[in-house]
N, CA, C and O of each residue as an XYZ file, in Angstrom:
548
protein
N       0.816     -1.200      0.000
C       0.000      0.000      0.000
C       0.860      1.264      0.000
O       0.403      2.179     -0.685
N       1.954      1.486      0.599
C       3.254      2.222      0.821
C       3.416      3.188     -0.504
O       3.407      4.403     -0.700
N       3.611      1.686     -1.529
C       4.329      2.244     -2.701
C       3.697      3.125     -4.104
O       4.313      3.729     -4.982
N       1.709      2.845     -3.833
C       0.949      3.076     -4.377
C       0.439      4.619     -3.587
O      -0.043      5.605     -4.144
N       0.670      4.462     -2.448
C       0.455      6.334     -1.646
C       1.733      7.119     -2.611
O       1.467      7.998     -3.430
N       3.014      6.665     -2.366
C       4.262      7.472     -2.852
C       4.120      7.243     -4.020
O       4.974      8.031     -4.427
N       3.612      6.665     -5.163
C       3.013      6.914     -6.471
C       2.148      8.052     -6.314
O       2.800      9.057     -6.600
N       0.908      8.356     -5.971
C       0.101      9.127     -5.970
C       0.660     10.459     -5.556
O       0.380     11.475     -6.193
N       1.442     10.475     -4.507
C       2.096     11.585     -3.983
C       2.750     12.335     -4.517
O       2.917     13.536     -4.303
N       3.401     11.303     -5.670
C       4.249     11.993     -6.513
C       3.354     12.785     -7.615
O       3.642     13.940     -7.932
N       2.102     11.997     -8.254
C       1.444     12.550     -8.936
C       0.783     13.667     -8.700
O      -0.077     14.020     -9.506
N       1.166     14.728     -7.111
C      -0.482     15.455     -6.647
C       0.195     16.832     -7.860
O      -0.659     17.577     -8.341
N       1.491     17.033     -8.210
C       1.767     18.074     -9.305
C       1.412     18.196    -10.657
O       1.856     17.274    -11.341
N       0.562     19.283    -11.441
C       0.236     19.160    -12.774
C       1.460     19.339    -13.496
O       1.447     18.868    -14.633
N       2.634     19.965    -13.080
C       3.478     19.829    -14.332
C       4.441     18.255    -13.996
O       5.261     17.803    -14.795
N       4.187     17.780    -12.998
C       4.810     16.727    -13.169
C       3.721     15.621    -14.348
O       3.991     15.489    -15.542
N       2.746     15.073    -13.790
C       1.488     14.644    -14.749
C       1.943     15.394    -16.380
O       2.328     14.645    -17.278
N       1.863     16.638    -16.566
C       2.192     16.807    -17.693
C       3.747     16.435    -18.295
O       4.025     16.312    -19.487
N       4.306     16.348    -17.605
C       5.859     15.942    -17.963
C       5.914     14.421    -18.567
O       6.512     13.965    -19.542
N       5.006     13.790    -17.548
C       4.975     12.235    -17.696
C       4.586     12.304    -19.375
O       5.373     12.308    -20.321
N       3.162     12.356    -19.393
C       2.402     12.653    -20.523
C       3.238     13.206    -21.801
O       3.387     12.610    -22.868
N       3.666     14.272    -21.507
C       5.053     14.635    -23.100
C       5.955     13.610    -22.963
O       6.679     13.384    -23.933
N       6.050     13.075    -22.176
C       7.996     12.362    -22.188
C       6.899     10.716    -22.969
O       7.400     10.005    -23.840
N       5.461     10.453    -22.401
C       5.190      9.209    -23.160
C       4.390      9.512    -25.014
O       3.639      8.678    -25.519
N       4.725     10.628    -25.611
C       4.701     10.907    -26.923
C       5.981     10.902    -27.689
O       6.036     10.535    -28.863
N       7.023     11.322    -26.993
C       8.285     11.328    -27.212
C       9.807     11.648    -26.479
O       9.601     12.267    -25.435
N      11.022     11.454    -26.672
C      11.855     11.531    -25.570
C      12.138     13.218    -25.797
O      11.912     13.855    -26.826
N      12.703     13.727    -24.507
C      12.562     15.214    -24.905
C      13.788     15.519    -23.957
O      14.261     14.657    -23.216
N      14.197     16.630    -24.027
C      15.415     17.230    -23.900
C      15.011     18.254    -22.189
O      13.811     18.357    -21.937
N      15.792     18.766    -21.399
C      15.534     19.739    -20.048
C      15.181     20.748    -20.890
O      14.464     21.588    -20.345
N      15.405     20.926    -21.880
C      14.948     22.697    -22.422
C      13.843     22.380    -23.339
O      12.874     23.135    -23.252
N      13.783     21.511    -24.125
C      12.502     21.288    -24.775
C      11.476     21.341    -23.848
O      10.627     22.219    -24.001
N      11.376     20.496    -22.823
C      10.342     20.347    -21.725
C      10.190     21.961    -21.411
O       9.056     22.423    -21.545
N      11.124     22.747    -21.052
C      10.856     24.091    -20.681
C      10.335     25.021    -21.570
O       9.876     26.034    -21.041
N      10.255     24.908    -23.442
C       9.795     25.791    -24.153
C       8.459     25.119    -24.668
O       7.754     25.703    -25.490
N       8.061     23.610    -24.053
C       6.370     23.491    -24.493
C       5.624     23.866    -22.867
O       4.463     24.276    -22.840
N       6.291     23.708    -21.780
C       5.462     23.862    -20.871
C       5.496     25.396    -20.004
O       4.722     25.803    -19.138
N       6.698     26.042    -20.603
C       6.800     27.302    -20.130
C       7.536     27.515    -18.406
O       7.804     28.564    -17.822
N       7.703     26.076    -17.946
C       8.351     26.198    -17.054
C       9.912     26.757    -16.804
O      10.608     27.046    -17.777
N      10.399     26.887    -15.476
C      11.878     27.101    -15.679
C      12.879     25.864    -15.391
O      12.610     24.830    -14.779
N      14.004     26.207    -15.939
C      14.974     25.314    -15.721
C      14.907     24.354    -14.165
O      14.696     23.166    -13.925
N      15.136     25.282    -13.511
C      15.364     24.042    -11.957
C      13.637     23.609    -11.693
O      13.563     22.494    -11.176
N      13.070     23.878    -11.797
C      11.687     23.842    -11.931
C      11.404     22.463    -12.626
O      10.816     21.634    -11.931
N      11.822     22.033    -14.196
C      11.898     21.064    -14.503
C      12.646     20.063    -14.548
O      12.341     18.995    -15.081
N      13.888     20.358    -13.893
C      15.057     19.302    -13.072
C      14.613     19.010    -11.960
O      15.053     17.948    -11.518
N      13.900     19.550    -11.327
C      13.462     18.781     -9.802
C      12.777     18.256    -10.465
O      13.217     17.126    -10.680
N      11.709     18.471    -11.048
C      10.279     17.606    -11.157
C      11.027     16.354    -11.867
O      10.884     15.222    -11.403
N      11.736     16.569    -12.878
C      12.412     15.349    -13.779
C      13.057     14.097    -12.383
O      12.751     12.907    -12.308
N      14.064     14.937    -11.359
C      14.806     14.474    -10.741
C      13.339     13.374    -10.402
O      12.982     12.373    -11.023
N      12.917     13.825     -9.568
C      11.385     12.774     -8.908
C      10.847     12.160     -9.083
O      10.427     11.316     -8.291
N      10.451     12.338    -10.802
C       9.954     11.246    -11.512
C      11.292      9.707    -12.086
O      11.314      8.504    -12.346
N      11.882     10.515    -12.021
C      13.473      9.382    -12.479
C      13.316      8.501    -11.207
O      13.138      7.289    -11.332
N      13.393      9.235     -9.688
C      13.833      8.543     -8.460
C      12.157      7.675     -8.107
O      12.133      6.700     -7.356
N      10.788      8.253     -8.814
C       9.812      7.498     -8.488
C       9.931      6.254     -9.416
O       9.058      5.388     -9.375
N      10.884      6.163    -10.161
C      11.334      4.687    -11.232
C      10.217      4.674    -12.493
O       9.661      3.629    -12.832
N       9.905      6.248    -13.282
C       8.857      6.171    -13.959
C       9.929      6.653    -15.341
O       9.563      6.333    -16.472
N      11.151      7.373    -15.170
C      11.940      7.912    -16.166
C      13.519      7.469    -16.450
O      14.035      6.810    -15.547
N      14.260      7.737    -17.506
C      15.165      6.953    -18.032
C      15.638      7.991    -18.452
O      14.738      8.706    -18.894
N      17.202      8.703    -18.586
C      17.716      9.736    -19.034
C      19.047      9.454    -19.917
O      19.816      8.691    -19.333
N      19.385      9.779    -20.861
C      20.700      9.727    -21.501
C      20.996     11.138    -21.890
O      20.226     12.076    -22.096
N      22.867     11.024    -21.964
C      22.961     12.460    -22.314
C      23.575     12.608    -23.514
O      23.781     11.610    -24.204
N      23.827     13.445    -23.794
C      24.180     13.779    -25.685
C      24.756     15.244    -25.344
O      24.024     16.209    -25.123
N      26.361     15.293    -25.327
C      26.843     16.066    -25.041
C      26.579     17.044    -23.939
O      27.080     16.626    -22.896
N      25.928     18.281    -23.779
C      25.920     18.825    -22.752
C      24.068     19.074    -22.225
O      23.591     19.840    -21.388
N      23.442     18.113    -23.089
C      22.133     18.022    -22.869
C      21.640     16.495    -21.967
O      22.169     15.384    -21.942
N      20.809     16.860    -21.506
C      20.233     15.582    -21.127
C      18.771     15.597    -21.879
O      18.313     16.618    -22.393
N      17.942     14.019    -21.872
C      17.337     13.547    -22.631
C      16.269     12.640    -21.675
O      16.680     11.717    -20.973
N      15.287     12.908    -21.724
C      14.670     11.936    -20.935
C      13.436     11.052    -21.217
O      12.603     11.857    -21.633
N      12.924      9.930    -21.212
C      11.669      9.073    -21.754
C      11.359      7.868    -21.047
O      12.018      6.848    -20.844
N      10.068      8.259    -20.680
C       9.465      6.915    -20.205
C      10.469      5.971    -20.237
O      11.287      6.004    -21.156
N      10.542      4.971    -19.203
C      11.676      3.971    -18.532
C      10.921      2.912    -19.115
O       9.729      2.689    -18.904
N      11.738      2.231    -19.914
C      11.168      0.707    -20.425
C      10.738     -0.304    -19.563
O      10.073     -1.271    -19.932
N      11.282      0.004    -17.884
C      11.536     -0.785    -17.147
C      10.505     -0.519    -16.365
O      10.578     -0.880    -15.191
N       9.254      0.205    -16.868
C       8.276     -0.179    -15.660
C       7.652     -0.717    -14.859
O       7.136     -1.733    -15.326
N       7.343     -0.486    -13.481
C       6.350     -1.471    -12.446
C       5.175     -1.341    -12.849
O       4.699     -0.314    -13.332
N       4.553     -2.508    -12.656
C       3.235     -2.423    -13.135
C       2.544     -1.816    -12.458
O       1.634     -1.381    -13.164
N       2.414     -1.471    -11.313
C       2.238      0.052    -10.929
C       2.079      0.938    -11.540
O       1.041      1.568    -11.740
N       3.313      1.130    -11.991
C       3.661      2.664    -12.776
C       2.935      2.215    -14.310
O       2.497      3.093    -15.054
N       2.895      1.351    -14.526
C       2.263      1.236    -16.022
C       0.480      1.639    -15.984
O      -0.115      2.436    -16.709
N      -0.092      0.742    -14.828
C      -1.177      0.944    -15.037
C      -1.683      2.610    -14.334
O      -2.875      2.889    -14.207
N      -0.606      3.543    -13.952
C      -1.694      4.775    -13.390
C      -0.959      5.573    -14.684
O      -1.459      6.619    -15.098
N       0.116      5.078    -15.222
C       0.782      5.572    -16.677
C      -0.840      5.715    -17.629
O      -1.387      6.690    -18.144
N      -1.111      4.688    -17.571
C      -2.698      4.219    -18.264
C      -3.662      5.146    -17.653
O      -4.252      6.023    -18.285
N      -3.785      4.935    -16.512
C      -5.128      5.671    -16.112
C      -5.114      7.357    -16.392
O      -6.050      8.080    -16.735
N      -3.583      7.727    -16.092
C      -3.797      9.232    -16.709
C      -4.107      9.378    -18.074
O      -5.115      9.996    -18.418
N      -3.287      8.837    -18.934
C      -3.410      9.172    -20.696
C      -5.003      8.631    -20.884
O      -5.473      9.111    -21.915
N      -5.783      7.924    -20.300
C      -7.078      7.700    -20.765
C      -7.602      8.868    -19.667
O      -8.104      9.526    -20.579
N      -7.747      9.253    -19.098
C      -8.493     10.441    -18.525
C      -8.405     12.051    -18.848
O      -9.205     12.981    -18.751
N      -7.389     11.955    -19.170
C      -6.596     13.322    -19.764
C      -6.470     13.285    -21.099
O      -5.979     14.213    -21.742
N      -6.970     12.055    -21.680
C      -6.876     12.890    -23.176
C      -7.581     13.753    -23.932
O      -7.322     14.124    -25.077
N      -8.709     14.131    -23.068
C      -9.131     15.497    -24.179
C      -9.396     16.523    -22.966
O     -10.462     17.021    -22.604
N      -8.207     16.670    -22.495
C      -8.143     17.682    -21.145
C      -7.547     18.790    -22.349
O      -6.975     18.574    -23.417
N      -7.938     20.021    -21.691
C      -7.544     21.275    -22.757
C      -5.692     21.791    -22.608
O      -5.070     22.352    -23.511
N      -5.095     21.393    -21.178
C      -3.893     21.496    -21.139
C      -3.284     20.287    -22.045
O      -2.675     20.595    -23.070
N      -3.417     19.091    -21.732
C      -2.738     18.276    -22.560
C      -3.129     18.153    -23.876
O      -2.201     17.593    -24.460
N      -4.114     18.411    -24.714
C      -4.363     18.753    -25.990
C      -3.135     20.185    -26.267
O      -2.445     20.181    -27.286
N      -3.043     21.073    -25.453
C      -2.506     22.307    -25.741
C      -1.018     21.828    -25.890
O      -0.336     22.141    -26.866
N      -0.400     20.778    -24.502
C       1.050     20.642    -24.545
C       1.066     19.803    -26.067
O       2.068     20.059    -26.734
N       0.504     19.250    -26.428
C       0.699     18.224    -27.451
C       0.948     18.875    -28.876
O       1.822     18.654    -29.715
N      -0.316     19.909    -28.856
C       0.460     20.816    -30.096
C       1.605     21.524    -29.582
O       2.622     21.407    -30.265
N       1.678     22.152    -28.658
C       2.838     22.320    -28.649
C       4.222     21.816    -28.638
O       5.250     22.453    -28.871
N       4.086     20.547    -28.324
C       5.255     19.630    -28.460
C       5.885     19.467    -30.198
O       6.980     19.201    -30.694
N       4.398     19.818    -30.768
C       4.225     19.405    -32.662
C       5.534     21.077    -32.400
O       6.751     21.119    -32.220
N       4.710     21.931    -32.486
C       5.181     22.971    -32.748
C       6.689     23.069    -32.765
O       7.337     23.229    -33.799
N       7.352     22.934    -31.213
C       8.473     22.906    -31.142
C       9.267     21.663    -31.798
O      10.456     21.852    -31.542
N       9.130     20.625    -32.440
C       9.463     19.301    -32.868
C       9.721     20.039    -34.522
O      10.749     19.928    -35.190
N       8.661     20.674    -34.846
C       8.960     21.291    -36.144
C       9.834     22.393    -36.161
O      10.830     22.530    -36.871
N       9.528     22.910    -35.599
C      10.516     24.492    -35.180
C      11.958     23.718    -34.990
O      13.052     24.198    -35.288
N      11.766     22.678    -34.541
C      14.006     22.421    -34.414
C      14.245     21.721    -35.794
O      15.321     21.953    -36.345
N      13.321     20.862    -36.425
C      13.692     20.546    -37.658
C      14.345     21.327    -38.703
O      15.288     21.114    -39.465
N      13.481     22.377    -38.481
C      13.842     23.333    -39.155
C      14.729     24.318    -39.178
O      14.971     25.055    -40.134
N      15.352     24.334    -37.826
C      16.714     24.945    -37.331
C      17.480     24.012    -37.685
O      18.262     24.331    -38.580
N      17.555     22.855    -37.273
C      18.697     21.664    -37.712
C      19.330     21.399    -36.672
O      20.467     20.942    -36.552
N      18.264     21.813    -35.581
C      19.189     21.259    -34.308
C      18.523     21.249    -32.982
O      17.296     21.230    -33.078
N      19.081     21.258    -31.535
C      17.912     21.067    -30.548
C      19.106     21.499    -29.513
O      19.926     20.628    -29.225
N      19.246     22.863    -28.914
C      19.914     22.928    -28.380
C      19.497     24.444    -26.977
O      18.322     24.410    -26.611
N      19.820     24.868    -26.732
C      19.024     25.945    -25.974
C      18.932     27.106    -26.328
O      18.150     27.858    -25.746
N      19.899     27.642    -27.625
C      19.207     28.719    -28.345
C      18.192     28.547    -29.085
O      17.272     29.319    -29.358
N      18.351     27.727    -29.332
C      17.156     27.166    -30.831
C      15.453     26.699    -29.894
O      14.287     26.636    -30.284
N      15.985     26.506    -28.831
C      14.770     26.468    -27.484
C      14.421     27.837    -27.007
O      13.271     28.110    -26.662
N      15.421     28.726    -26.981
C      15.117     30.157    -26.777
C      13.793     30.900    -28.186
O      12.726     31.508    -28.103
N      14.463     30.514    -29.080
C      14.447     31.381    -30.394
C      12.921     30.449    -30.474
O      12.235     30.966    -31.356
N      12.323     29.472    -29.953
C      11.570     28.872    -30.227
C      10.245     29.869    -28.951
O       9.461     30.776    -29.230
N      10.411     29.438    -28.113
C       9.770     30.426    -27.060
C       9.633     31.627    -27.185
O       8.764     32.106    -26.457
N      10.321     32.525    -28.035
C      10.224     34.168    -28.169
C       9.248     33.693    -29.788
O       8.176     34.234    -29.517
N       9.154     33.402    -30.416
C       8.637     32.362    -31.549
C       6.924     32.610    -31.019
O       6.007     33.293    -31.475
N       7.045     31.701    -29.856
C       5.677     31.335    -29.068
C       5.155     32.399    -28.660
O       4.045     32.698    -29.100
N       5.548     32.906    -28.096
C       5.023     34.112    -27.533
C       5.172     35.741    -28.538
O       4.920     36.884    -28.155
N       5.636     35.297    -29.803
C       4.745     36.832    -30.328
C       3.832     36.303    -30.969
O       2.941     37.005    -31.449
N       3.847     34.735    -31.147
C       2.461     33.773    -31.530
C       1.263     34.295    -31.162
O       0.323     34.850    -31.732
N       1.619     33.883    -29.772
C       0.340     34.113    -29.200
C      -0.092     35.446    -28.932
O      -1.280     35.678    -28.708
N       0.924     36.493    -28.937
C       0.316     37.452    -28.509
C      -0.733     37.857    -29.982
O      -1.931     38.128    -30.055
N       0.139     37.768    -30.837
C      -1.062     37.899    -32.012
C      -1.980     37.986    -32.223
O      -2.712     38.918    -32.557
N      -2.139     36.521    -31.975
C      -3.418     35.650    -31.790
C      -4.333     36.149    -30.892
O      -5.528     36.182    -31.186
N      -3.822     36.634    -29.585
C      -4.306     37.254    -28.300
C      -5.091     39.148    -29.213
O      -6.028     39.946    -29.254
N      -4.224     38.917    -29.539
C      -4.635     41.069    -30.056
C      -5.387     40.919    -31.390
O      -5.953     41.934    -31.796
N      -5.470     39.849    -32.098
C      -6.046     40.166    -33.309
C      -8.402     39.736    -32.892
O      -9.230     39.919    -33.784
């Protein structure tokens, strides 16, 4: 019962839940995670750190980036509330929103030719005269 409270416990954060949720569409980078969810840097290293140490994430690094995705090695635990969120949340208006935005930024580095934290910068200033646009028009 222990291990299913400290599951839940871990889950009571929405950007952690949303972290889970992007990292199980695709593996994503500390700064990618920060230019679809708008969070900050240590902000999404703790939350990352927690989910790694709750045994739900898997990280590799690639030069001076780290990389992180759903752990192949899940408890069935972690698989089935893995499940119960993505079927409850899928037509939640934040995770519909992170998801295009994940499109967004996935295209936006293609098209730079790279994935690195300017190109995560240049992507976020990108976003936001987006939206303000969108917001004023």
């Amino acid at each position: 019962m222990k291990s299913m409270i400290d599951i839940f416990k871990l889950l009571t954060d929405e950007l952690r839940i949303r972290i889970l949720l992007l990292l199980g569409k695709k593996e994503l980078s500390v700064c990618q995670l920060m230019g679809i969810t708008g969070a900050s840097q240590p902000m999404i290293s703790r939350n990352l750190s927690l989910l790694y140490k709750g045994g739900f994430l898997e990280e590799r690094r690639e030069g001076k980036l780290r990389f992180y995705r759903i752990s192949e090695r899940l408890s069935t635990k972690n698989i089935a509330v893995l499940d119960l969120l993505r079927d409850h949340l899928k037509t939640d208006g934040k995770y519909k929103e992170d998801r295009a935005t994940l499109r967004e930024c996935s295209e936006f580095q293609k098209r730079a030719g790279k994935c690195d934290m300017k190109t995560l910068q240049e992507f976020m200033e990108w976003k936001k005269r987006r939206n303000s646009n969108v917001q004023g028009v």
